[in-house]
Structures are given as C-alpha cells and as structure tokens.
C-alpha positions as CSV (number, residue, x, y, z in Angstrom):
1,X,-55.3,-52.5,-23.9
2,X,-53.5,-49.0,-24.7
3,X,-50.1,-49.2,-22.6
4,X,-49.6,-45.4,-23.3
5,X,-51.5,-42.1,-23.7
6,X,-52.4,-41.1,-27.5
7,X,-54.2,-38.5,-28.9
8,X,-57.6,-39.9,-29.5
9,X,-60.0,-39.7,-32.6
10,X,-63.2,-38.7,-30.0
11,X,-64.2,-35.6,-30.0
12,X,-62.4,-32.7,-27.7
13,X,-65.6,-32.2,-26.5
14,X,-68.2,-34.1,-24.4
15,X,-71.2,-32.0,-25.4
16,X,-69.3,-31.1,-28.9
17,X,-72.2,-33.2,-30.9
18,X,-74.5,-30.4,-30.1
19,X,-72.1,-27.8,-31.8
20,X,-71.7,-27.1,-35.6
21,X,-68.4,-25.3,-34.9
22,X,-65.4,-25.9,-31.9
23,X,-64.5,-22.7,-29.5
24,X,-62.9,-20.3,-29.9
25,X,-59.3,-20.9,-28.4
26,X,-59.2,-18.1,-26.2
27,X,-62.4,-19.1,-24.9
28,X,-61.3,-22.9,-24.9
29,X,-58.7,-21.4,-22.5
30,X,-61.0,-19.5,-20.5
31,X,-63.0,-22.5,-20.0
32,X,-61.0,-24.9,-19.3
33,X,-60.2,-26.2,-15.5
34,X,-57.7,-29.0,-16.3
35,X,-54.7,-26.8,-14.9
36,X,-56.0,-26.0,-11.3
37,X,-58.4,-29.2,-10.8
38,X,-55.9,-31.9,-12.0
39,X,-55.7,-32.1,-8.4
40,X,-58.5,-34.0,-7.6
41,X,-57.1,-36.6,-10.0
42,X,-57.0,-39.3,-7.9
43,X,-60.2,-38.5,-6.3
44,X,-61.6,-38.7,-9.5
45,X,-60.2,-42.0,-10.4
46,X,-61.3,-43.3,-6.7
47,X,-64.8,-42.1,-7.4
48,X,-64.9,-43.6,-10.7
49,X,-63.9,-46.5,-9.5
50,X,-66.6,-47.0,-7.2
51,X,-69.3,-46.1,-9.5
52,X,-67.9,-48.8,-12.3
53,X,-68.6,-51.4,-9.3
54,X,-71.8,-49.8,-8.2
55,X,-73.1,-50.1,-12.2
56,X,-72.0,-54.0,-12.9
57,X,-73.6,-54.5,-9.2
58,X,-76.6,-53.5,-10.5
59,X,-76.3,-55.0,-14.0
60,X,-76.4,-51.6,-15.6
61,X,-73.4,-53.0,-17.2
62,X,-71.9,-56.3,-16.9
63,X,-69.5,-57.7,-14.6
64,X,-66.7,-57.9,-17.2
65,X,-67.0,-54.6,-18.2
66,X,-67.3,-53.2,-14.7
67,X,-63.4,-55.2,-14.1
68,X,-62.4,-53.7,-17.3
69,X,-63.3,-50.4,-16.3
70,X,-61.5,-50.9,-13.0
71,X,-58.9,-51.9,-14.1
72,X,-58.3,-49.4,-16.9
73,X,-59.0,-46.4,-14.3
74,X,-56.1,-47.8,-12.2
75,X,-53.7,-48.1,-14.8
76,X,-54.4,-44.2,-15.2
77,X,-53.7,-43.6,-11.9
78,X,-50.0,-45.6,-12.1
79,X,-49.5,-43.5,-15.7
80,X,-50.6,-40.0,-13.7
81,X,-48.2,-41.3,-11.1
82,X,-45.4,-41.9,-13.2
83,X,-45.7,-38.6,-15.1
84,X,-47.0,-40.4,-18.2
85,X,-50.4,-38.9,-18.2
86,X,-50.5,-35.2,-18.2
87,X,-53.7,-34.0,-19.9
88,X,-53.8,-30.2,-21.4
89,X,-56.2,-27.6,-22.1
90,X,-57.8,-29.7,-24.9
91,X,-59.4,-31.8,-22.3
92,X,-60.8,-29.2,-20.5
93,X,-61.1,-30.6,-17.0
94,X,-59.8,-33.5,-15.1
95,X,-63.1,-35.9,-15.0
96,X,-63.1,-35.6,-19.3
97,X,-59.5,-36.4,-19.4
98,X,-59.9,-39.4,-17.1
99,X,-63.2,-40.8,-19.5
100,X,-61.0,-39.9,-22.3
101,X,-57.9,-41.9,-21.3
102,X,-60.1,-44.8,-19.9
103,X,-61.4,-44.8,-24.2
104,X,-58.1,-45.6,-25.6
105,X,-57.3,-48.1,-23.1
106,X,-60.8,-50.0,-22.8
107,X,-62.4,-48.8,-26.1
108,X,-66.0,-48.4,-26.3
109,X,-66.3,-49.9,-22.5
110,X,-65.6,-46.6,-21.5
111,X,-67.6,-44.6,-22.9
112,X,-70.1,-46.5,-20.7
113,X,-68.5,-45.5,-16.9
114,X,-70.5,-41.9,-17.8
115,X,-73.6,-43.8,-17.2
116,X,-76.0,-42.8,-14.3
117,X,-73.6,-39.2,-14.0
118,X,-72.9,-36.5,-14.3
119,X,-69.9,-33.8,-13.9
120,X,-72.0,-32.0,-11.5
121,X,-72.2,-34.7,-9.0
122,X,-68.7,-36.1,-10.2
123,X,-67.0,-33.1,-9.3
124,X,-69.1,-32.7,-5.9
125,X,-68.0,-36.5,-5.0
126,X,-64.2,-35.6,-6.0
127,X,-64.2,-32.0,-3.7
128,X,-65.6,-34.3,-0.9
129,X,-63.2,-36.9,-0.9
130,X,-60.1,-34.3,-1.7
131,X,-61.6,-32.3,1.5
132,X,-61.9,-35.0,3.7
133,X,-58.6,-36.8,3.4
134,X,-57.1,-33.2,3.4
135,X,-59.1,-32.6,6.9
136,X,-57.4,-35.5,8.6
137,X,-54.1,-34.3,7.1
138,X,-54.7,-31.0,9.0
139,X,-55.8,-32.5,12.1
140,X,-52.6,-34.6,12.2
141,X,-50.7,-31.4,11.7
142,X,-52.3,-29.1,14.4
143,X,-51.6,-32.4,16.6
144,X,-48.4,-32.1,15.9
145,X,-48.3,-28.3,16.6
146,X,-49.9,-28.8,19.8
147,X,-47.0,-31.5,20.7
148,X,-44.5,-28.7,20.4
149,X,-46.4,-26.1,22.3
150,X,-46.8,-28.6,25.5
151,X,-43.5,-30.2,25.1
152,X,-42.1,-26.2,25.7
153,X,-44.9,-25.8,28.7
154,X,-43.7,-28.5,30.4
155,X,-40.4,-26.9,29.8
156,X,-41.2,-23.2,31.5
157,X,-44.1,-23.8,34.3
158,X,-41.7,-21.7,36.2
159,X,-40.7,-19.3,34.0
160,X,-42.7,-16.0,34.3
161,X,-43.1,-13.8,31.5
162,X,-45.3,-10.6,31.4
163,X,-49.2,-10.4,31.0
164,X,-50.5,-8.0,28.7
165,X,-53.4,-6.3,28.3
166,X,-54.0,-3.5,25.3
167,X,-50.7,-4.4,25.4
168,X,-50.0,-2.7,28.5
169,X,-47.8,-5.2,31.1
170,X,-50.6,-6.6,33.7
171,X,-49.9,-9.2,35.5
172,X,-46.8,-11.6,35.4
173,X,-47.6,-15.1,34.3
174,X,-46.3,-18.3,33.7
175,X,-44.4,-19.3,30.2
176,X,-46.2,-22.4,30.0
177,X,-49.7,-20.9,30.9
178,X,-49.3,-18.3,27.8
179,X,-48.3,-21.5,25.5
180,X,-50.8,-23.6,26.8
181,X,-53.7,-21.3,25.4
182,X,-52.7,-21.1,22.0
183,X,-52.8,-24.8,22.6
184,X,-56.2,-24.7,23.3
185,X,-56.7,-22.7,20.2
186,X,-55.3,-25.5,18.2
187,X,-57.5,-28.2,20.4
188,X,-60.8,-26.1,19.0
189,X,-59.3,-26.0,15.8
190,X,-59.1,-29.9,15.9
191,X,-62.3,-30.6,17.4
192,X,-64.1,-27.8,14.8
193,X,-62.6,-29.9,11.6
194,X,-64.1,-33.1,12.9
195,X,-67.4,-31.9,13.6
196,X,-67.0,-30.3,9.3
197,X,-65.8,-33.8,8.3
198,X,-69.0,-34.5,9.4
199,X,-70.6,-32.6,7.1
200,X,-68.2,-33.0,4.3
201,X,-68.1,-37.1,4.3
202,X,-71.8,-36.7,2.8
203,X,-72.2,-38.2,-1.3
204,X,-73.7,-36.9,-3.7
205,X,-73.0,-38.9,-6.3
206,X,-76.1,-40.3,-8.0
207,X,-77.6,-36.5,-7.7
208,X,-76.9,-36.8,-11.7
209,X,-76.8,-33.2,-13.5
210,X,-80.3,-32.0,-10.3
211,X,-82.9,-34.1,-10.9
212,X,-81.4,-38.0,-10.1
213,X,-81.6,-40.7,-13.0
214,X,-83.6,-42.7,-14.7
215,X,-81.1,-45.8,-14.2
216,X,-81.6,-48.4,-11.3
217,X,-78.6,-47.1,-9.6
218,X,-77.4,-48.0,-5.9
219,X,-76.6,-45.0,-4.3
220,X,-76.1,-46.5,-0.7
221,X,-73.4,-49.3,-2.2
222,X,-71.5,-46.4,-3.8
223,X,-71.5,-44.3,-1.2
224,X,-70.5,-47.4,1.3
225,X,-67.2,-48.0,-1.2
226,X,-66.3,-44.4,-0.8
227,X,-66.5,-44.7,3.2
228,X,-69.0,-41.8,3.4
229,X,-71.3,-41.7,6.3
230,X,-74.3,-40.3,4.3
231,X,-76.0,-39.3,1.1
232,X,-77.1,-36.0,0.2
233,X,-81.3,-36.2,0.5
234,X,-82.1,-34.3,-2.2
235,X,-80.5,-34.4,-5.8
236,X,-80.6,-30.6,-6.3
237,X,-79.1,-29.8,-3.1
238,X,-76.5,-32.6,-3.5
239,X,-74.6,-31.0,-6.7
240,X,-75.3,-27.6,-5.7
241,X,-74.3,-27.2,-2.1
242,X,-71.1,-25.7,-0.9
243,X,-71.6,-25.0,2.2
244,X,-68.8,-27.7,3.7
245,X,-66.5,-25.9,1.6
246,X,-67.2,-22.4,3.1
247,X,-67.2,-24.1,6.6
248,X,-64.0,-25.3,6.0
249,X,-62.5,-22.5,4.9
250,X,-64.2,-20.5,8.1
251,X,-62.0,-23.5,10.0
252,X,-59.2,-22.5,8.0
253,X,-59.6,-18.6,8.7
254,X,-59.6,-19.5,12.9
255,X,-56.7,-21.8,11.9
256,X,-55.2,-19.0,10.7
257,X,-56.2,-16.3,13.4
258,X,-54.5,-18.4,16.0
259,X,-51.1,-18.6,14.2
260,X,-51.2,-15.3,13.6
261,X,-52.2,-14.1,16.6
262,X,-48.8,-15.8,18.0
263,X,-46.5,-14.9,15.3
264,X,-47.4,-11.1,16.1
265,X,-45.8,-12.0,19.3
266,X,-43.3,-13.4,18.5
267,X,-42.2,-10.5,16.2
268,X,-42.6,-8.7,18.9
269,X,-40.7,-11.1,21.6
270,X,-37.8,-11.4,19.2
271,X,-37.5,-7.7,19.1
272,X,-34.5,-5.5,20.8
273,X,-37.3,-3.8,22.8
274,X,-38.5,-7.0,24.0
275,X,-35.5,-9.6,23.4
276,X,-37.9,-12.2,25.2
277,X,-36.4,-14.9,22.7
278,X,-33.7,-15.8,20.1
279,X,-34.4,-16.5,16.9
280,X,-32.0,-19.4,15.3
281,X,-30.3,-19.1,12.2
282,X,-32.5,-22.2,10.9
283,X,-36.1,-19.7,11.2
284,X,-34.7,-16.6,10.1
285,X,-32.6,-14.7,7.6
286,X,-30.6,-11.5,7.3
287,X,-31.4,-7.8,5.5
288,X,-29.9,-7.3,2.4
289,X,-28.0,-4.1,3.6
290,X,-27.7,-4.1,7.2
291,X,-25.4,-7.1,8.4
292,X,-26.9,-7.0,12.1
293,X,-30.0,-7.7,11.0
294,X,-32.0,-11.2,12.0
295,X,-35.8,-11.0,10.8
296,X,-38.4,-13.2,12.0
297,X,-39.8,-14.3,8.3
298,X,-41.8,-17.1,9.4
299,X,-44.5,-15.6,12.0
300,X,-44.7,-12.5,9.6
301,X,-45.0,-15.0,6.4
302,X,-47.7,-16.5,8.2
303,X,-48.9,-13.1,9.5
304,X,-49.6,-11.8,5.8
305,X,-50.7,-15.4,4.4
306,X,-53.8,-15.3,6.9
307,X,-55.1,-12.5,4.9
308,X,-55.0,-15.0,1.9
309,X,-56.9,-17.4,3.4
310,X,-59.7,-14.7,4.6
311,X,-59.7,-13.8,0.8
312,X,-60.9,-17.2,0.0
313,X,-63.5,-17.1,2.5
314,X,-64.8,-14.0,1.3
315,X,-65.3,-15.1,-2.3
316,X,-66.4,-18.5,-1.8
317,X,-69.4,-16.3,0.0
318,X,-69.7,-13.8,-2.8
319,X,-69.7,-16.8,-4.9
320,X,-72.3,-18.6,-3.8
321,X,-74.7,-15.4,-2.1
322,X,-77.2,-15.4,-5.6
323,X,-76.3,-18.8,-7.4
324,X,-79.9,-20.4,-8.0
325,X,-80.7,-24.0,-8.0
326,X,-78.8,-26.1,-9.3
327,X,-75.4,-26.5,-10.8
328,X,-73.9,-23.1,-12.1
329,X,-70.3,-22.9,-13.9
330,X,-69.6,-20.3,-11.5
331,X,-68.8,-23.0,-9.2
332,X,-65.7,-24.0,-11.3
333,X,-64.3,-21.1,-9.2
334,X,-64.3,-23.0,-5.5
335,X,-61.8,-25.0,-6.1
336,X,-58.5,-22.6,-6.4
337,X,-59.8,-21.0,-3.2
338,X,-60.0,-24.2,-1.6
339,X,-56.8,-25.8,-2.8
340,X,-55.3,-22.7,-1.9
341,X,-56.2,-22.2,1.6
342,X,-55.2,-25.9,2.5
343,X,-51.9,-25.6,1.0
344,X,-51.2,-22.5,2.7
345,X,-52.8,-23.6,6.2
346,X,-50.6,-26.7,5.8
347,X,-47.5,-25.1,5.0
348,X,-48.1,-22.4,7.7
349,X,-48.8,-25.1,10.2
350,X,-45.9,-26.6,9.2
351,X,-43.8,-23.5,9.2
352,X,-45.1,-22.8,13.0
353,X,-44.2,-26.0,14.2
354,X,-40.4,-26.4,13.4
355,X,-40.2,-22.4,14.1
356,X,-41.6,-23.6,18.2
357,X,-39.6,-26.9,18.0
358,X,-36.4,-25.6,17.0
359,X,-36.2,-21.9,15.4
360,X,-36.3,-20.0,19.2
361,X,-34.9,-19.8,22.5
362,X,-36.6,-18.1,24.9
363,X,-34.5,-15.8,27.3
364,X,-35.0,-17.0,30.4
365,X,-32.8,-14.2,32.3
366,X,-34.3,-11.3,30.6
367,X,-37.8,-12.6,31.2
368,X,-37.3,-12.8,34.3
369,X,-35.8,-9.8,34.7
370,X,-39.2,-8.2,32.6
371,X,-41.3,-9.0,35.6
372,X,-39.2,-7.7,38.3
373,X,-39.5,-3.9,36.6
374,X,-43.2,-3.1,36.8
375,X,-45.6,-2.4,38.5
376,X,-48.1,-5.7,37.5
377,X,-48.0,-7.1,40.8
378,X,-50.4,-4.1,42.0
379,X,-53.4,-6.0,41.5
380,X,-51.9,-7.9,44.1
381,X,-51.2,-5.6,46.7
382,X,-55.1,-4.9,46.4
383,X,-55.8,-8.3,46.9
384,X,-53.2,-8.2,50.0
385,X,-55.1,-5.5,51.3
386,X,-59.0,-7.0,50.5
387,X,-57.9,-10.1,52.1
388,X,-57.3,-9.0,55.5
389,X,-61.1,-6.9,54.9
390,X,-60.0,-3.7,53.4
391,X,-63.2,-3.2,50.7
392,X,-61.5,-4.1,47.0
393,X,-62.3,-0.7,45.6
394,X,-61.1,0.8,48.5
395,X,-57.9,-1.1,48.5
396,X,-57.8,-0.6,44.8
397,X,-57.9,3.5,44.6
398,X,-55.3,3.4,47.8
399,X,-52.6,1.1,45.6
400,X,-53.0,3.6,42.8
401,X,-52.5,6.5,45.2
402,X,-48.7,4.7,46.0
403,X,-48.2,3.4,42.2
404,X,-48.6,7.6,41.4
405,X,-46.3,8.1,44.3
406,X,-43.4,5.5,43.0
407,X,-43.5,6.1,39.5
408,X,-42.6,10.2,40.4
409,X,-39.9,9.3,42.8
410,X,-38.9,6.8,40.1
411,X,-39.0,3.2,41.9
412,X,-40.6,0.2,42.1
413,X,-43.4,-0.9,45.0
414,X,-40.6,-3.8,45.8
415,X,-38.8,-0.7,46.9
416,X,-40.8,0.8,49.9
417,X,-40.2,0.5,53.3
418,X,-42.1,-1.3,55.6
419,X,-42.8,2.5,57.4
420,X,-44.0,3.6,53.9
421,X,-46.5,0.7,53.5
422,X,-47.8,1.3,56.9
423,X,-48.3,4.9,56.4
424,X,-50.8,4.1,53.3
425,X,-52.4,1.0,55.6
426,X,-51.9,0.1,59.1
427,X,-53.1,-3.6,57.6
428,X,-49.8,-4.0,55.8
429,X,-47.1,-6.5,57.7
430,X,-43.5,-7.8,56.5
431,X,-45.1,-10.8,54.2
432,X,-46.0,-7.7,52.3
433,X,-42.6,-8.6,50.0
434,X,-43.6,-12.2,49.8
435,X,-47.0,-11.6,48.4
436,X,-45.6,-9.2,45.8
437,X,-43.1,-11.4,44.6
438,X,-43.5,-12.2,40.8
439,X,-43.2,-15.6,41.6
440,X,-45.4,-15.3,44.4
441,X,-47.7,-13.5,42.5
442,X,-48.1,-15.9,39.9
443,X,-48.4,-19.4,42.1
444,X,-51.0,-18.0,44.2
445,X,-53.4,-17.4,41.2
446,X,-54.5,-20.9,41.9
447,X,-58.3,-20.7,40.5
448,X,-59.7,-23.4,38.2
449,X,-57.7,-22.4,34.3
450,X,-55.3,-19.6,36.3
451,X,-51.8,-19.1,35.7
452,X,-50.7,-20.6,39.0
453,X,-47.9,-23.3,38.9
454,X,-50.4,-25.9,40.5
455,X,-52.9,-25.2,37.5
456,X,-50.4,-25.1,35.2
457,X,-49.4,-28.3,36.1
458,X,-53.3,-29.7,36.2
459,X,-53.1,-28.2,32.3
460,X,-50.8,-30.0,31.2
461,X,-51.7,-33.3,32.5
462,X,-55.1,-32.8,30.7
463,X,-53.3,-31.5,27.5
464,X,-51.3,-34.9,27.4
465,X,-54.4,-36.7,27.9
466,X,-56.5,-34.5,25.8
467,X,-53.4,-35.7,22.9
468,X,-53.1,-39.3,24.0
C-alpha cells in the first residue's frame, strides 16, 4: 500500500471516458464542490465504509477485498486527519477524491467500492449522517443554554422586573418567570430537532443514481452499520428528497428567533434608559471614538446573524420549489446553506450561553426600583375592586378614571390616601396598599404557568426534571 498521497495516472474525471476533450478551467472551477463539501469527509469515509462491508457480505466482492477496502478508507481518514490529504479543485468533490485516494493505496480494489452507487445516493447518505450527528451537537448545546437560563431563575424568583406589552410597562413580574420562557423556547427547540432526527436518520443509500441496481445489494445491513432507523421506500425519492434539510433549517430559523428575540432585550436592558443589567468586560467591547462606550456585540451579532440563517431557509425553498424527479446538480447548492446555518446556530448558541453565564449582571436595585414607578399594578386595583363584586369593566373604567387623575397631578396610585380611594369606591379598605404592592402584585398571580413566586417555583422544579 501507498503510505502517502500522489498524483494519480486515472483520469481527473469519473465520467471523463465519455468526453473527447477535459473542461474548461473556469468551468472546472465552477463545477467543482471539493472546497465547501470536504466537510462531509468523514461522513463519506463512514459511508463508504459500510457499503465496502455490505458488498463482500453479499459476495459482490470478496471478503479480502472488502478488508482491503476498509482498511484503505481508514488510513484516509488518519491522512485527512493529519493534514496529509487535502484534495483540490481537480478532484472535483469530496466522494471522487476519497475513490481516488482509496486507488493509489489499494490499486484496482478500489475502483470496485463504486459498485452498487452512486454520488446521488452517496452524497444523500453523507448530508444525513453530517445532519444527524450535528443535531445531537445542537441539542447538547441548547441543553446547556437552558442550564444557564434556570441556574439565573433559581437565582431571581424574587426579583421583579417589568412586564411589557407593545413595549408599554404592564404588569411587574418575576426575573425568573421572564427567563424561564425563553427556556421553554429552547425546550421546543430541543424536542423539534428530535422529532427532525427522525426524519433525517432515514438511508438512502442503495437508491443508486433513481432507479436502484441491478446488484444483489443489502440495503437493510448497510443501513443497520450506519445506525439509521429506516430506508428511504422509493429510490427516486431517496436521492432527491430534501425535505429534512429544509426542516432543519426551519428548526434552525425558530432556534434563531428565540435568541434573537432575547438579545433585542438585552440591548435594550443594558441600555442607559433601561440600565436593567451590566454588561462585563468579557461580552462586550468599546467604540472606537467615544471612551464611555460599552456595546452589547454579542445579542446584536446574533440579532443580525438570524437573518442569515432565514436566508438559507429561503433558498433551500427556492431551490427545491421546480426541481423534477430525480437528482438535479442544482442540489450541489444545499450544502453551504446547511453548513452555514449549523455553524452559525452553534456559534450563536454558544455565544448566548457564556454571554447569560458570565457576560451580565442584572441590577437588582434599579429593577426594583423600575416597578415601584408605574402604574402596572392597575390591573390589580381592578381585580381588588372585582373581588369584593364590583363588575370587572366597571371596576376597570373607574381605575382608569384615578390613573388619568394621578398622572395630571403627577404621582403614583401608591400615593393616594385612603380618603382619596374611598371617594372613587366605598369598597376600598387599608389592605388597599398591600394588594398593590409590586411584590404583592406579582405573588398573588398564582394560576397554573403565572408569574407568582409559588409557580415560579413549581417551574423550576419541572425545568430541572424536564433537564434531568
């Protein structure tokens, strides 16, 4: 055996036979894939690997050469690993470099693992089982995410921080309750990349080019070495379909919404106007010109990478809207998108997790001095008022009556007398001030999911079991 890579005397070509005349460079560029989709290398090698097995199981070829095959595809993998094989535009994608390598090192034994394939349902095999180990990556990530967000719940039950709604302050609630659901985000995100690996951990290898093969192949055994849970029913569908790629990446996109959706707040928590939290020197950076400056790069990194990731979701769709049956070069074009948008979903999971573990404080005094200057505990001063059988609505119209009245005298319904809450209701009493205390206000939200510290506490125990 070859111990190193060589040039070869085969042809640059797989199909080149057919040809009278090689490309034209620039179109040999064009054409090529080898610089994005040397990705899947070990994939490929993995795959390979399996069908060399699957063929000398079958007596397509012989037991010896099956080993030899084997074996020469994992000494591949140790050069690749070492830097020592690093194939370039001449062999125009990554499954041709591999056959190409295996030739010097096994001679004409290796110009038999192309038996009973094709690239079509080679390269299908090699997204799945890229996709799929990539999946479980994710899902270890958004685990660890979720580990950050309840570790800081359990951390501020009692801290209060304003509710918003159309970003209007609405009701006070607690820290750990607003944490909690972007840590149910995260938990659908989880659960919605296990029901895709589903769909993913499918083979179609032994599809061939669309129509199957004429060889006695073993579909099932090949399919059992790769751990997949399935096989792909029908050979045209099997090297055509990309659905679990656009799946993922509509995964990827919610992934994304949810991390954006928090970094927008926190840009707008580490504000002046807001000051809810501090950013550490660790998760931010200064302006070029203005020395007092501290900018929240990660949340608005992440912020502009989700439109990336939506990109790739759009033309993976575009892509595939008027592809007829079965394998179209067009689909060369998946892979960048998808490569893409698992990089960047990693690295902004990532990102978001150190950022929560250890790039903020949150300002405990100033929230709680955020829910003592408003006027969001008027919802409860309805309730106050409905409770003791005042009709909601008409509870609801009198509270706006004294909420008009305060803001033109220019305080707070914490500052009225007992005589002035009379004179709107004779129903009101002195626990008035209890009831529309922010912390008051928030505990006695106690309904199944509410921001009450009771609930909040029933969340987190089913977060940490939910984890466990």
């Amino acid at each position: 055996m070859s111990s190193q890579p060589s040039e070869s005397s085969q042809p640059s070509q797989t199909w080149s036979q057919r040809f009278e005349s090689a490309l034209h460079p620039a179109i040999a560029q064009f054409n090529a894939s080898i610089g994005f989709d040397i990705e899947l290398i070990e994939y490929d090698l993995t795959g390979s690997q399996a069908h060399a097995k699957m063929l000398a199981k079958t007596g397509i070829i012989s037991e010896a050469e099956g080993e030899q095959l084997v074996t020469g595809l994992e000494q591949i993998r140790q050069e690749y690993r070492a830097g020592q094989f690093q194939p370039g535009v001449d062999a125009e994608d990554v499954h041709f470099a591999v056959e190409r390598r295996l030739t010097e090192i096994t001679g004409d034994v290796g110009k038999k693992l192309h038996t009973a394939r094709s690239r079509n349902d080679q390269v299908g095999t090699d997204t799945r089982l890229y996709l799929r180990s990539q999946i479980q990556d994710i899902q270890q990530q958004l685990r660890e995410f979720q580990t950050v967000l309840l570790d800081l719940a359990q951390q501020h039950v009692r801290t209060l921080i304003p509710g918003y709604t159309h970003l209007q302050r609405a009701q006070p609630i607690s820290l750990a309750h607003h944490l909690l659901a972007y840590f149910e985000m995260a938990q659908r995100d989880w659960t919605r990349l296990g029901e895709i690996y589903q769909r993913v951990n499918v083979s179609p290898l032994g599809s061939g080019a669309l129509a199957g093969t004429t060889f006695p192949i073993d579909r099932h055994y090949a399919a059992e070495l790769l751990e997949f849970g399935g096989l792909y029913e029908n050979s045209l569908d099997g090297v055509s379909d990309r659905d679990f790629a656009i799946e993922f990446l509509c995964a990827a996109s919610l992934i994304m919404v949810h991390l954006s959706r928090l970094s927008e707040e926190v840009i707008f928590w580490a504000s002046q106007e807001f000051s809810f939290v501090a950013l550490k020197d660790s998760c931010a950076t200064g302006s070029s010109i203005m020395p007092q400056k501290k900018n929240p790069d990660v949340p608005e990194l992440v912020r502009g990478k989700t439109g990336r990731v939506f990109g790739h979701l759009q033309g993976m769709l575009v892509l595939m809207k008027g592809l007829p049956l079965a394998y179209n070069k067009d689909l060369q074009e998946d892979k960048e998108a998808l490569f893409d948008a698992v990089k960047t979903v990693r690295a902004c999971l990532e990102a978001m997790t150190i950022l929560f573990r250890e790039g903020l404080e949150f300002k405990t005094t100033r929230l709680n001095q955020a829910v003592s200057e408003d006027f969001s505990n008027a919802t409860d001063v309805a309730d106050y008022l409905a409770a003791k059988g005042v009709p909601f609505r008409v509870a609801y119209n009198l509270v706006g009556k004294v909420v008009r009245s305060c803001l033109a005298e220019n305080k707070l319904l914490k500052d009225l007398s007992l005589t002035e809450w009379q004179e709107l209701h004779p129903a009101f009493e002195e626990d008035i001030y209890e009831a529309i205390a922010p912390v008051q206000v928030v505990a006695a939200r106690n309904s199944f999911g509410g921001t009450g510290f009771e609930q909040v506490e029933r969340a987190i125990a089913s977060a940490k079991q939910r984890l466990g």
